[in-house]
C-alpha positions in Angstrom: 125.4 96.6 89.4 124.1 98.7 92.0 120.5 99.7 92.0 119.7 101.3 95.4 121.7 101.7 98.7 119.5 102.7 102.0 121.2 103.4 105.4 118.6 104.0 108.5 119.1 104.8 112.5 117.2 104.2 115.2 117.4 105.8 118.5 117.2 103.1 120.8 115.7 104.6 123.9 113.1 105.8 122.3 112.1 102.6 119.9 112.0 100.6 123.7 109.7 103.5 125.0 107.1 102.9 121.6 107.4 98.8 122.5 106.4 98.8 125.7 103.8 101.8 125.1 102.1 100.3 122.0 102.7 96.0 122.3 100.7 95.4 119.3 104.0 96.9 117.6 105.9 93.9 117.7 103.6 91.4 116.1 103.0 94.3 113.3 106.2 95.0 112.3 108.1 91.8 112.6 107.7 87.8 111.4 107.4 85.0 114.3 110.7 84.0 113.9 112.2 87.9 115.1 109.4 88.6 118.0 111.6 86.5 120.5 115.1 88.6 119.9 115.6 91.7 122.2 114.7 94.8 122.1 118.4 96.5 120.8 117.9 93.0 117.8 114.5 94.5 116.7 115.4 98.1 116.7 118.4 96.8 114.2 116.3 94.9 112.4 113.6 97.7 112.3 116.2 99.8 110.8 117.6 97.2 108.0 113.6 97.1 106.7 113.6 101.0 106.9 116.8 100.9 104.7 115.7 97.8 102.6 112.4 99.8 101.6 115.2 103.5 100.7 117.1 101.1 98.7 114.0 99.7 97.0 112.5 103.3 96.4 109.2 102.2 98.2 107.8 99.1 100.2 105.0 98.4 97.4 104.3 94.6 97.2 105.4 93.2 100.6 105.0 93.6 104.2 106.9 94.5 107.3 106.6 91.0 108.4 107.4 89.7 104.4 110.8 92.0 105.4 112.5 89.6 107.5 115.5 89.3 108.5 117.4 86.3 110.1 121.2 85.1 110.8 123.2 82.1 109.0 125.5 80.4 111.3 127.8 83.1 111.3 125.5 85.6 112.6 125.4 87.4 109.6 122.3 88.9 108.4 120.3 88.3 105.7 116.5 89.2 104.5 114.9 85.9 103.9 113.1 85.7 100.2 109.6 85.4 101.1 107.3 85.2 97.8 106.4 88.7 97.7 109.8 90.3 98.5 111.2 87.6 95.5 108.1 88.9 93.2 109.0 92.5 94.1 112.5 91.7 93.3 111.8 89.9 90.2 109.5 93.4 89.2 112.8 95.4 89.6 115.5 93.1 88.3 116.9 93.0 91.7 119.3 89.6 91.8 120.4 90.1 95.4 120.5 92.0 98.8 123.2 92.5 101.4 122.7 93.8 105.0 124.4 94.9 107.7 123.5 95.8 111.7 124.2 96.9 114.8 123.3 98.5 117.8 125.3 100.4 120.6 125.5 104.1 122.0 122.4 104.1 121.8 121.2 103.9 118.1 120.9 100.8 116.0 121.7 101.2 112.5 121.3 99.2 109.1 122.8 99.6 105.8 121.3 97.6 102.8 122.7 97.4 99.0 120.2 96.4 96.9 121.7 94.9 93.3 120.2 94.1 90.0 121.1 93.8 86.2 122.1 96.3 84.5 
C-alpha cells in the first residue's frame, strides 16, 4: 500500500551557483560515496532526498548523508538502508522505497513512493 509519494525539482543553474559559493555544501548534504558524481548527479540526488523526506512527512531520525542514494548495475537508483533510515522505516511500517531521477533543461527532478503495510 502506499503510504507517501514526494516529487521535488531543482533548478540546476542555481544549485551549481550555491556549490561553488558555499563548498562546505557538498560534504553536508551528501555520503562519501555521492561527493565524486557531478554536479547535474547531486542536484538529482538532492532532489530524491527532498522528495524522500515529502513522502516520509518529515526527515526526523536520519541525516542528509543517512539519505543516500546509489545505482545497481543498471543504473537505477535506489536509497541505500543505512540503520537510521531502516529504524525510521521500521517506526512507520514502511517495507520499501522506490526512486526515480533525472536532470536536463535545466532542472533535476526526483520522484519517491514510499510503501508500507496497511
Amino acid at each position: 500500500m502506499i503510504r507517501g509519494i514526494g516529487v521535488d525539482i531543482v533548478d540546476l543553474a542555481r544549485f551549481t551557483r550555491q556549490v561553488e559559493r558555499t563548498p562546505g555544501l557538498i560534504p553536508r548534504l551528501f555520503a562519501e560515496g555521492e561527493r565524486a558524481l557531478s554536479v547535474h548527479s547531486l542536484a538529482a540526488r538532492f532532489a530524491a532526498k527532498e522528495a524522500l523526506i515529502k513522502a516520509l512527512g518529515d526527515s526526523a531520525g536520519t541525516t542528509w548523508q543517512e539519505l543516500e542514494i546509489a545505482s545497481d548495475s543498471h543504473g537505477n537508483p535506489f536509497f541505500v538502508l543505512h540503520e537510521s533510515l531502516r529504524s525510521v522505516m521500521a517506526f512507520r511500517g514502511i517495507t520499501s522505497l522506490h526512486v526515480t531521477m533525472t536532470h536536463d533543461a535545466g532542472v533535476a527532478c526526483a520522484f519517491v513512493v514510499v510503501e508500507g503495510d496497511s
